[in-house]
C-alpha positions as CSV (number, residue, x, y, z in Angstrom):
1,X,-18.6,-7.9,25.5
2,X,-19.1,-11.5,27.2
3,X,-16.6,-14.1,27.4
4,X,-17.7,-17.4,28.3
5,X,-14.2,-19.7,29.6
6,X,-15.4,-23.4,30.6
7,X,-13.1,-26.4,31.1
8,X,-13.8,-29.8,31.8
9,X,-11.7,-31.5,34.8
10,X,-9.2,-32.7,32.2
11,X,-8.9,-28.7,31.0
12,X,-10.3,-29.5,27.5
13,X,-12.5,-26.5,26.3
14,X,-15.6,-27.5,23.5
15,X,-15.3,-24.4,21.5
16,X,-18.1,-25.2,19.7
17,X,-19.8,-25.3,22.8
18,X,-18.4,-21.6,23.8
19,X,-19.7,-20.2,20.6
20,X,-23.1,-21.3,20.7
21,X,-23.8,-19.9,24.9
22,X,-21.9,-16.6,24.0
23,X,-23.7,-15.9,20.6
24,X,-26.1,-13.0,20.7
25,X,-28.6,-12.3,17.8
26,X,-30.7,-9.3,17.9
27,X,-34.6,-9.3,17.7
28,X,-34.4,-7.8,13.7
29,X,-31.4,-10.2,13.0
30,X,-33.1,-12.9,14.2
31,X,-36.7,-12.5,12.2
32,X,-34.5,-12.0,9.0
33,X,-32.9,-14.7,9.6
34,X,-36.0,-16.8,10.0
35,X,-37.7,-16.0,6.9
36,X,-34.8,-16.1,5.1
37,X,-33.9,-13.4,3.9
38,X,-30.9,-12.7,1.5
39,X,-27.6,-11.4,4.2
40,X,-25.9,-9.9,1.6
41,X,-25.4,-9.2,-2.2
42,X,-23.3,-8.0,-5.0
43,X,-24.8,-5.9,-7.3
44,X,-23.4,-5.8,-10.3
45,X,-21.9,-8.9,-10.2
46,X,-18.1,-8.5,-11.1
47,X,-16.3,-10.9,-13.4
48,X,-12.3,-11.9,-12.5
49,X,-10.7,-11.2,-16.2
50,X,-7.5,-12.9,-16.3
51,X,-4.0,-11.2,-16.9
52,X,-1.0,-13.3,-17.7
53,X,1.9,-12.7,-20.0
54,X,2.7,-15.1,-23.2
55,X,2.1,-18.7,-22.8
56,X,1.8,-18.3,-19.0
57,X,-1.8,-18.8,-18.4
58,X,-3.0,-21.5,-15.5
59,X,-3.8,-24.9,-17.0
60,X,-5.8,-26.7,-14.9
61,X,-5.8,-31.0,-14.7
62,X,-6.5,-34.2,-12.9
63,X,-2.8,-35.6,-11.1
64,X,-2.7,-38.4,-12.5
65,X,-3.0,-36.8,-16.4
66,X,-0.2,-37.4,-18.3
67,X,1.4,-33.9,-18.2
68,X,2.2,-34.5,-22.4
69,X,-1.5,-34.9,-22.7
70,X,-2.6,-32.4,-20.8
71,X,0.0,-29.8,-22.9
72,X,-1.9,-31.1,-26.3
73,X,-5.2,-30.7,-25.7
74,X,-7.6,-29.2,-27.7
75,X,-8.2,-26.0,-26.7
76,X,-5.3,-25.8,-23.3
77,X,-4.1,-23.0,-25.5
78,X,-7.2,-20.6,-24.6
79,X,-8.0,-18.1,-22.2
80,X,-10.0,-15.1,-21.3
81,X,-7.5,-12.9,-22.5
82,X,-6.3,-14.8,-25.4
83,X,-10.1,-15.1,-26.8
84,X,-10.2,-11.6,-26.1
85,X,-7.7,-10.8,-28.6
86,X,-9.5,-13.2,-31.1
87,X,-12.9,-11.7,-30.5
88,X,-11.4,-8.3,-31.5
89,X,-9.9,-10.3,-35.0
90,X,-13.3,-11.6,-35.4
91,X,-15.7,-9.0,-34.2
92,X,-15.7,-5.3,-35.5
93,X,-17.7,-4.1,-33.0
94,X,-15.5,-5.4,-30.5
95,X,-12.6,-3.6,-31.2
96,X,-13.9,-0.5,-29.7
97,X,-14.3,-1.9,-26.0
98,X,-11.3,-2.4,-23.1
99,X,-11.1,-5.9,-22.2
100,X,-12.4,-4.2,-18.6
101,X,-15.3,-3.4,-20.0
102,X,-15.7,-6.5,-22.3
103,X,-18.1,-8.6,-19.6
104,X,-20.5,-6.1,-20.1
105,X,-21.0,-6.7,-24.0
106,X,-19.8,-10.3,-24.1
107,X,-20.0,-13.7,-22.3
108,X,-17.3,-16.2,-21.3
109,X,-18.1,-19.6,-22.6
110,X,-16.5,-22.7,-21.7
111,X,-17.0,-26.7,-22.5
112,X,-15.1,-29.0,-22.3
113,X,-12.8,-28.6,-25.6
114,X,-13.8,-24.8,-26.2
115,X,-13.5,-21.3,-24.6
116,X,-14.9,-18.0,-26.1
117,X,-16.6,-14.7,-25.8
118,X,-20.3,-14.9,-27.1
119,X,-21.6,-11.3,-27.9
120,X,-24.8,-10.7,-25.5
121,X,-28.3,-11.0,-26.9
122,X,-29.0,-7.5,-25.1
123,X,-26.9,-4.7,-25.0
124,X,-25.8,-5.2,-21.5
125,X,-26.0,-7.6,-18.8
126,X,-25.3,-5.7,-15.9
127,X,-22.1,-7.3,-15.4
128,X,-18.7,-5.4,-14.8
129,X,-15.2,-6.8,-15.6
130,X,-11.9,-6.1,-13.7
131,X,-8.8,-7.2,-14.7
132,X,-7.0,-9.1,-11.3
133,X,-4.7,-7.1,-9.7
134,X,-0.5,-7.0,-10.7
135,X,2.1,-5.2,-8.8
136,X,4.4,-3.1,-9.5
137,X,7.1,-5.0,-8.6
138,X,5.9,-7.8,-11.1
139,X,7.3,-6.1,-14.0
140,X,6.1,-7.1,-17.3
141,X,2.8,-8.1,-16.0
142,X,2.3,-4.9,-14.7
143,X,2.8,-3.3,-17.8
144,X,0.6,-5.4,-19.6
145,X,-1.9,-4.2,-17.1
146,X,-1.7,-0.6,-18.0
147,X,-1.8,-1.6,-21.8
148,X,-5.0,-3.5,-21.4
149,X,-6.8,-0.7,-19.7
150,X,-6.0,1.8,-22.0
151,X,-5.5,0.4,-25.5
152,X,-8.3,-1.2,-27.7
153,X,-8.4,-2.9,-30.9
154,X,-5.7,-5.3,-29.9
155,X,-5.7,-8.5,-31.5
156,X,-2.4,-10.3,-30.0
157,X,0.2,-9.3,-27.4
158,X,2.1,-8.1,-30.5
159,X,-0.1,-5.7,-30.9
160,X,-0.4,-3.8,-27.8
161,X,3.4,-3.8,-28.0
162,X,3.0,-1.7,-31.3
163,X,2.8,1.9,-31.5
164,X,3.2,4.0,-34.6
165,X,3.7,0.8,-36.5
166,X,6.8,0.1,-34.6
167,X,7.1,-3.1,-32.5
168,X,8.2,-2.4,-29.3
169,X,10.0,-5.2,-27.2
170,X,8.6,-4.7,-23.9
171,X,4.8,-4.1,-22.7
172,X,7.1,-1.4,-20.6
173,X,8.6,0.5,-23.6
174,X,5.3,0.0,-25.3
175,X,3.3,1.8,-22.3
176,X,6.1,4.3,-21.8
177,X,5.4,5.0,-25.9
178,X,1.9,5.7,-25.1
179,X,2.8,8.1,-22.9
180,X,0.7,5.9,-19.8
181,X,3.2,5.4,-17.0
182,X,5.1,9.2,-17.9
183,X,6.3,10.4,-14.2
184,X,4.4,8.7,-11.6
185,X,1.3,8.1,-13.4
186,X,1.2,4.6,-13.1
187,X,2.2,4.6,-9.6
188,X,-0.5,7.2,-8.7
189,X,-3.0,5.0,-10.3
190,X,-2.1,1.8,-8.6
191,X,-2.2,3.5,-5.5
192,X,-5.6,5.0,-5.9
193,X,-7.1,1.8,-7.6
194,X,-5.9,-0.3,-4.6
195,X,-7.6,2.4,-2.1
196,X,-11.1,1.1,-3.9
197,X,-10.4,-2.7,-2.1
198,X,-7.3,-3.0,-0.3
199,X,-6.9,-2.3,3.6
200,X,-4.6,0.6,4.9
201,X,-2.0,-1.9,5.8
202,X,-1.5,-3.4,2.3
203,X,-1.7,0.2,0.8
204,X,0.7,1.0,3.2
205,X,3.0,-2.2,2.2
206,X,2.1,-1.0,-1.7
207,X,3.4,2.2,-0.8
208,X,6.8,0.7,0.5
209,X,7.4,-1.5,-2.5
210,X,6.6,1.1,-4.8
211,X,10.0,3.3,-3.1
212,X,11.8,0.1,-3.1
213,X,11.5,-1.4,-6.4
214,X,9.7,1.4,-8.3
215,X,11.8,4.5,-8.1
216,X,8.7,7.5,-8.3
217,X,10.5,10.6,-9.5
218,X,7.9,12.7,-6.8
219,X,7.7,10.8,-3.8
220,X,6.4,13.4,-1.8
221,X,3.5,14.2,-4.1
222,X,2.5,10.4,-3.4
223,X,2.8,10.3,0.2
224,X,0.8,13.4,0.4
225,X,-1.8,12.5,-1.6
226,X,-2.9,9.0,0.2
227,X,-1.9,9.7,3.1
228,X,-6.0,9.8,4.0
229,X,-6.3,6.3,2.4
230,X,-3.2,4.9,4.4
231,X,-3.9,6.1,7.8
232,X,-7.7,5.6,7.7
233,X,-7.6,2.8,10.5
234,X,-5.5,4.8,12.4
235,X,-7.6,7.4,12.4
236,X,-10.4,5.9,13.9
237,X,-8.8,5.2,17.5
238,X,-6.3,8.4,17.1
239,X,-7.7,12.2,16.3
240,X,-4.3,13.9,16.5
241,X,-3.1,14.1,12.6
242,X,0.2,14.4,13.4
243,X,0.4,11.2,15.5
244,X,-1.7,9.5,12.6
245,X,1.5,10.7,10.4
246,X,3.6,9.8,13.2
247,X,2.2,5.8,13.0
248,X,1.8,5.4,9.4
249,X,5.6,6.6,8.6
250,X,7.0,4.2,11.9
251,X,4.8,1.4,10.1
252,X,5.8,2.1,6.2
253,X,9.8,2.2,8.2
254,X,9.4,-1.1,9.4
255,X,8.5,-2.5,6.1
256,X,11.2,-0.8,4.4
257,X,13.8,-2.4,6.9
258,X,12.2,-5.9,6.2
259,X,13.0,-4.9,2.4
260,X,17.0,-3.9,3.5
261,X,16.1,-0.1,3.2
262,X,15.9,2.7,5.7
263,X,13.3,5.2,5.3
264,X,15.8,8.1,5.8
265,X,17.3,7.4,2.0
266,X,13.6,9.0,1.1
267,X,11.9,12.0,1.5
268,X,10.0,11.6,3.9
269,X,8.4,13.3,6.8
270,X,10.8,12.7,9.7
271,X,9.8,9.9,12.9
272,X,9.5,11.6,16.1
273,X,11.1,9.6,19.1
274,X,7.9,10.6,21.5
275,X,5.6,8.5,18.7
276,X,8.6,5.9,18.1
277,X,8.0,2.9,20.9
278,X,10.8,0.8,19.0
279,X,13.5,3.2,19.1
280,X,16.5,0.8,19.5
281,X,14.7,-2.7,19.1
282,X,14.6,-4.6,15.7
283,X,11.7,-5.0,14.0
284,X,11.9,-8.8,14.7
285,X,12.2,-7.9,18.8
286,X,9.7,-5.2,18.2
287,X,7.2,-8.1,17.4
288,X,7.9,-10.8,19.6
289,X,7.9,-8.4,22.3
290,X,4.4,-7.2,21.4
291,X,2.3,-10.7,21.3
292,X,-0.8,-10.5,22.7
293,X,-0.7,-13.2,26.0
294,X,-3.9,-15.1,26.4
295,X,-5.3,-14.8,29.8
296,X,-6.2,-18.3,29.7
297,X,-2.8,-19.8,28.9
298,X,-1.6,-18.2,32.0
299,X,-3.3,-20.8,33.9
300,X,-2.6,-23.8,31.7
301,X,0.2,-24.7,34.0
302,X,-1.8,-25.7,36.8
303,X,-3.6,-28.3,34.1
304,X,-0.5,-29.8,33.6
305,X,-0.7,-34.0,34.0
306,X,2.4,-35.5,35.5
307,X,4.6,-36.1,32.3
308,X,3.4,-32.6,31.1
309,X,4.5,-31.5,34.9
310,X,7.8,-32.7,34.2
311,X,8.9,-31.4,31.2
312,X,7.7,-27.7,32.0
313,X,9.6,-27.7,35.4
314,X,12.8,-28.7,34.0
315,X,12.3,-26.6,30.8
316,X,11.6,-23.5,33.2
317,X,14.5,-24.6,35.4
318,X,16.5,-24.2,32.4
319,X,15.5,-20.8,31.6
320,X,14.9,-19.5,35.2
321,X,19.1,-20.2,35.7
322,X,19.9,-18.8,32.2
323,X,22.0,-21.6,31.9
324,X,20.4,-22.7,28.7
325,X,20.1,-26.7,27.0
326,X,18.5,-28.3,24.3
327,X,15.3,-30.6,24.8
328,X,13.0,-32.7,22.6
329,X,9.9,-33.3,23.5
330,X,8.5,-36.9,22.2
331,X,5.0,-37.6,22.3
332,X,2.7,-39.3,19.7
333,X,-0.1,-37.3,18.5
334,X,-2.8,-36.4,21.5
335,X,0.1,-36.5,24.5
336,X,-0.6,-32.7,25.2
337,X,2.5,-31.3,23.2
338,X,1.4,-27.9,22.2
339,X,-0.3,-27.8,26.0
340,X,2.9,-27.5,27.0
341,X,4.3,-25.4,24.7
342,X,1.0,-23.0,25.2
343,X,2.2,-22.9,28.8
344,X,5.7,-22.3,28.8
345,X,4.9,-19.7,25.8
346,X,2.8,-17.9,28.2
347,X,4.7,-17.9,31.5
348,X,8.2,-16.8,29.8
349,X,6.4,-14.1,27.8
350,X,4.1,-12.9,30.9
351,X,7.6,-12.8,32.7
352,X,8.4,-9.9,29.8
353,X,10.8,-12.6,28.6
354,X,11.3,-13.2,24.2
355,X,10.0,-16.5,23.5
356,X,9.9,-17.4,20.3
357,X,7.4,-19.9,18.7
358,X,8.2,-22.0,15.6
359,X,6.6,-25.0,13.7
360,X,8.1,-27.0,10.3
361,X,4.5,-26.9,9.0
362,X,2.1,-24.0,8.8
363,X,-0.4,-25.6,10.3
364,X,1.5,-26.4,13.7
365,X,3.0,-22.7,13.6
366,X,-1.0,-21.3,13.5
367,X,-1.8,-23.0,16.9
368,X,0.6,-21.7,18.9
369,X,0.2,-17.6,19.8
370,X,3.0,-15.8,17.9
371,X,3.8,-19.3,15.7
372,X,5.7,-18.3,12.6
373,X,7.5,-21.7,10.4
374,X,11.0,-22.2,10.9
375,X,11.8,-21.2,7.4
376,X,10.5,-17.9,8.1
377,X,11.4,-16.9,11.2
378,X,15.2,-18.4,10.9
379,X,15.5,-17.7,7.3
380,X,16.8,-21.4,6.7
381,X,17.6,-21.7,3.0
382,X,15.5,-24.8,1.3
383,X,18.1,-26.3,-0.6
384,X,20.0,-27.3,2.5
385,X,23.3,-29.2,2.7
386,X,25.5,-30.6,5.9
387,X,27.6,-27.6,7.5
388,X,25.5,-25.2,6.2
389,X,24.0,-21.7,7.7
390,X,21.1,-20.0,7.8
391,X,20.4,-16.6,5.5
392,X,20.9,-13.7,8.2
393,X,23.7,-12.1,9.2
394,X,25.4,-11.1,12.8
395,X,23.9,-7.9,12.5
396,X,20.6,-8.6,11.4
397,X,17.2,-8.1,13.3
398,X,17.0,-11.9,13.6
399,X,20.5,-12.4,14.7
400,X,19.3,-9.4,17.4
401,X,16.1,-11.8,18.4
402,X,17.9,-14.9,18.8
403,X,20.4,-13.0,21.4
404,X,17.5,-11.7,23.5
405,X,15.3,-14.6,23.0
406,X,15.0,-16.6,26.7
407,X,13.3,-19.6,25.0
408,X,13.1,-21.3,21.1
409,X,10.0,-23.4,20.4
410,X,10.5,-25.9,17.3
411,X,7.5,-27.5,16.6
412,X,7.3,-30.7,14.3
413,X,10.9,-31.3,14.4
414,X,10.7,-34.8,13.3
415,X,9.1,-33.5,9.9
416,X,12.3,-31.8,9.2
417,X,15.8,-32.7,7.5
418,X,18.0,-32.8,10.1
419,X,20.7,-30.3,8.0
420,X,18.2,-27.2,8.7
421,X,18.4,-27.7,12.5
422,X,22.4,-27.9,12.2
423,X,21.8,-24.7,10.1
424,X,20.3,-23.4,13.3
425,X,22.7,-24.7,15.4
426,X,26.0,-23.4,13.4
427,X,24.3,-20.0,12.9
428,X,23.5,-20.0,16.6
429,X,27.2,-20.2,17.9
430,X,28.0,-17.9,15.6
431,X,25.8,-15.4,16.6
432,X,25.9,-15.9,20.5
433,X,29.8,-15.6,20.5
434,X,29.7,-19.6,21.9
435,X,31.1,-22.4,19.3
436,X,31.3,-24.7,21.8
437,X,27.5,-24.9,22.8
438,X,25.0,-26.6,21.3
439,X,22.2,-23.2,19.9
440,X,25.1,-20.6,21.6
441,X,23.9,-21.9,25.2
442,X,20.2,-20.7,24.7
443,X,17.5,-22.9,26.2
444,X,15.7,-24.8,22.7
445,X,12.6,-26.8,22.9
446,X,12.3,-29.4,20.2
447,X,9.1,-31.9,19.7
448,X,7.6,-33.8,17.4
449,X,6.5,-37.6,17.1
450,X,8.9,-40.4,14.4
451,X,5.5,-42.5,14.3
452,X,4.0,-39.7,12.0
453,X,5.8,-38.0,8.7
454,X,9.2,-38.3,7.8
455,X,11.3,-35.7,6.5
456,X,10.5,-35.5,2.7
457,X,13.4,-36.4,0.1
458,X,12.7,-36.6,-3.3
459,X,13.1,-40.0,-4.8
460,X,15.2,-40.9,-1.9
461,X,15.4,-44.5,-0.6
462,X,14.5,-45.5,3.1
463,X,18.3,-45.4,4.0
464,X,18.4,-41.8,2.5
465,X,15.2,-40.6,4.5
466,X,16.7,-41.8,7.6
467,X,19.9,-40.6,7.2
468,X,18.0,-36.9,7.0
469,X,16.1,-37.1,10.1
470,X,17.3,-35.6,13.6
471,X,18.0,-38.8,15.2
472,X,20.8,-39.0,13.0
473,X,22.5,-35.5,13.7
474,X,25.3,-35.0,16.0
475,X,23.3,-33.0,18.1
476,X,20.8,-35.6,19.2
477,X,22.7,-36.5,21.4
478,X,23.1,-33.8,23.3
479,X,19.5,-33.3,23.4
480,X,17.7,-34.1,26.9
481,X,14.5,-36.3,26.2
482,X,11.0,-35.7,27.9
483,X,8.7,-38.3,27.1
484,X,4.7,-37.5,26.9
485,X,2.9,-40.7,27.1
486,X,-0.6,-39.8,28.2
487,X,-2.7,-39.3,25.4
488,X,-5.0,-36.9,26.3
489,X,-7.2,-37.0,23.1
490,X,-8.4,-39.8,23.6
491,X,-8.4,-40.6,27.6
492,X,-11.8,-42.2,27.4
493,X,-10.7,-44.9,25.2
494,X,-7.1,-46.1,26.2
495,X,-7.5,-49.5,23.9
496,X,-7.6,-46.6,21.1
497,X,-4.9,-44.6,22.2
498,X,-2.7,-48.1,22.9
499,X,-3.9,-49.5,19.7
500,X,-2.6,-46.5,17.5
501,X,0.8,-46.6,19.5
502,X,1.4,-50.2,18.2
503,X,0.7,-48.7,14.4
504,X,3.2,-46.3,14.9
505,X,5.8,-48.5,16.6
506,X,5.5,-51.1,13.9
507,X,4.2,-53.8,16.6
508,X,0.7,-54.3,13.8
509,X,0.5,-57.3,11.9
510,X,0.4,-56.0,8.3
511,X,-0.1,-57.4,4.6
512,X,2.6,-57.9,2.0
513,X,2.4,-54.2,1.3
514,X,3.2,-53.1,4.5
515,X,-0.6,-52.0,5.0
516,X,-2.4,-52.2,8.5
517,X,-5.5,-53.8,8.2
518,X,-7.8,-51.8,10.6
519,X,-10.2,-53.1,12.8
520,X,-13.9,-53.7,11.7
521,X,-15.5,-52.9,15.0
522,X,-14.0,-49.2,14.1
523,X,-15.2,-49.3,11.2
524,X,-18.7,-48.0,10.3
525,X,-20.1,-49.1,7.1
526,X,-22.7,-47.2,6.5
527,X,-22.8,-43.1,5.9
528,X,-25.9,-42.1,8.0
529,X,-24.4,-43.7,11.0
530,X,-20.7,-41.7,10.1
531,X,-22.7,-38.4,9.8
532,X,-24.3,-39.2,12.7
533,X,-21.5,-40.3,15.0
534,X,-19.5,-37.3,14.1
535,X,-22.3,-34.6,14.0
């Protein structure tokens, strides 16, 4: 393997850059790719058949349609499935065929007011159907499922739900009628249809939701029988069988504890400790504990400016006493925030230390190594009032995490209403034993930037919006501020970087409407020379 690792003197890396010297094509890829040759192809092509239960079909429309209008158009009532059953009313020789198997004898028309199957001019057209995948644990839709692969000359939803001339009330009853989920039929089936596209680890996760919500009469017989299909990528890397056991039950446990179950209430092969690496650490721990560190974060601290410099030595003084405290981090977009938290991230972790790594949005979470959102990781409930507490209890694997954890990143903090952070905060205290420290004494790293978004109420006034952010909690206060002023984005033009800071502090003359009117030397006017400037 090659890895190619070159900074400028500023540390920024052009990944793009990287990509391009480390790519390596061989000699037959390469004349392939030339003439232009097809890279890959599905033969037969496969058509997505649609599965949803009464009236719950996807409507698809414009945001500004009037939701009223949208409801009463002609034709919103249609789908595949729907036309389906209306192709069986219509067609004789339709009744005969699965709605699986329907692409290969019909077409699926649409315009703009109409949808229908039209009956193929040849026999076949080489295409294959297959219906999108439900879970067990959906319920109804599942059953539905079953129905549709199994039954033919059904006209309605009524009708699958009829057997012997009897109207059944569930699509479950109905299939359990029919004799098609008897035992562990189903189950089996869904386990062996999922080996055909799923990876091991979702059949694996399959496998624990079908103990949890699905109660198999012969859960041995299952186990047993995809246990090939379940271990196959252990397998690769491990030849004894019984340590590929070994894994796949320590896996298929930890699931099962995220679902609140133990995987001794089933019978199960049992874990051996000399396979178990966990024995004793949550699941939660168990992860955090197990991030990968990135060699190259190991040295971001020695490209560290002066503000940056700052902040990371009395963050790490913080941690390096144990004596914990609660920072935030303020720095407009480009100051070098997630540099820092890249940093400290890797020197706590490489010290075998628990840092944790959270963002309010997705999008910051995914930039930082380990990065889950806040919601997830701290189980914060969304509907959120003052005093309240996060969802986990004192003897949880997350309560266990926030007791060993050394350092809390919160990413984005600014975004959020400032009664989820005193969820934190209350739960915190609780959990570390400490009511009268802010986070139970642990060291907690906020950031974020109040030039950018606002926490988000709905139909709230401005009054309201401030009143939810985090400069108007109790704990800000007690927060210790490191400013990043240095934009690091765009160092080569400071009038930029200067220019956007008076935006976001309000100092920009602006119309009526409160709109900034931007300035036309940044602007370009015509799209070659946009493509151009930014390709």
């Amino acid at each position: 393997s090659i890895a190619v690792s070159e900074a400028d003197k500023n540390g920024d890396i052009d990944e793009i850059k990287q990509y391009r010297d480390a790519r390596w094509v061989t000699p037959p890829e390469a004349l392939w790719r030339i003439y232009g040759f097809e890279l890959s192809k599905n033969s037969p092509p496969v058509k997505q058949l649609q599965l949803h239960l009464p009236n719950m079909h996807m409507v698809s429309f414009q945001a500004a349609q009037n939701i009223e209008r949208v409801v009463n158009r002609e034709g919103v009532e249609k789908s595949m499935l729907t036309e389906y059953f209306e192709a069986n009313r219509l067609h004789e020789d339709a009744r005969s065929i699965l709605y699986r198997d329907f692409p290969e004898w019909y077409t699926w028309q649409t315009s703009r007011n109409n949808k229908y199957w039209r009956k193929r001019v040849r026999d076949t057209g080489g295409q294959i159907g297959r219906i999108v995948s439900a879970h067990p644990a959906e319920g109804e839709r599942y059953y539905l499922r079953v129905l549709l692969n199994h039954v033919t000359h059904a006209t309605s939803y009524e009708d699958l739900r009829t057997v012997n001339g009897e109207i059944l009330p569930t699509f479950h009853e109905a299939a359990e009628r029919r004799g098609l989920i008897e035992g562990d039929n189903t189950l089996d089936e869904s386990l062996t249809e999922s080996t055909l596209y799923e990876m091991p680890s979702s059949l694996r996760r399959l496998f624990a939701t079908i103990l949890v919500f699905c109660e198999p009469s012969d859960v041995r017989g299952l186990w047993e029988k995809h246990l090939d299909a379940m271990s196959e990528d252990y397998r690769r890397s491990n030849p004894s069988k019984v340590a590929v056991e070994q894994l796949v039950l320590i896996d298929i446990r930890n699931m099962l504890q995220s679902m609140g179950k133990e995987i001794e209430s089933f019978p199960l092969p049992d874990i051996q400790e000399e396979y178990d690496t966990s024995i004793g650490v949550t699941r939660e721990i168990f992860e955090e504990s197990t991030i990968e560190l990135n060699v190259e974060d190991t040295y971001l601290s020695d490209s560290l400016n002066s503000d940056q410099r700052a902040a990371y030595d009395e963050i790490m003084s913080a941690i390096d006493r144990d004596e914990g405290g609660v920072f935030f981090v303020d720095g407009p977009g480009g100051t070098g925030k997630t540099f820092l938290y890249r940093a400290l991230l890797a020197v706590v972790r490489g010290q075998k230390k628990i840092a944790i790594a959270t963002a309010t949005s997705g999008v910051a979470a995914s930039i930082m190594p380990g990065g889950r959102t806040t919601h997830s990781r701290f189980k914060i409930p969304l509907g959120i009032d003052d005093g309240g507490f996060c969802s986990f209890t004192k003897q949880s694997g997350t309560a266990k995490l926030l007791q060993s954890a050394s350092l809390i990143i919160w990413d984005e903090a600014s975004m959020t209403k400032r009664q989820a952070v005193e969820a934190l905060d209350n739960s915190m205290r609780d959990v570390m034993s400490r009511p009268d420290l802010p986070f139970g004494g642990k060291t907690v790293v906020f950031g974020g930037d109040f030039r950018q978004v606002l926490p988000v109420v709905r139909k709230g006034s401005r009054a309201q919006i401030i009143n939810s952010s985090l400069r108007r909690s109790y704990l800000w206060d007690s927060m210790r501020h490191l400013k990043l002023v240095r934009n690091m984005r765009a160092h080569s033009d400071p009038w930029f970087a200067e220019y956007l800071l008076h935006i976001g502090d309000g100092k920009e003359e602006t119309n009526r409407d409160g709109e900034v009117a931007f300035q036309t030397r940044y602007v370009c006017q015509e799209l070659g020379r946009t493509l151009t400037l930014i390709h």
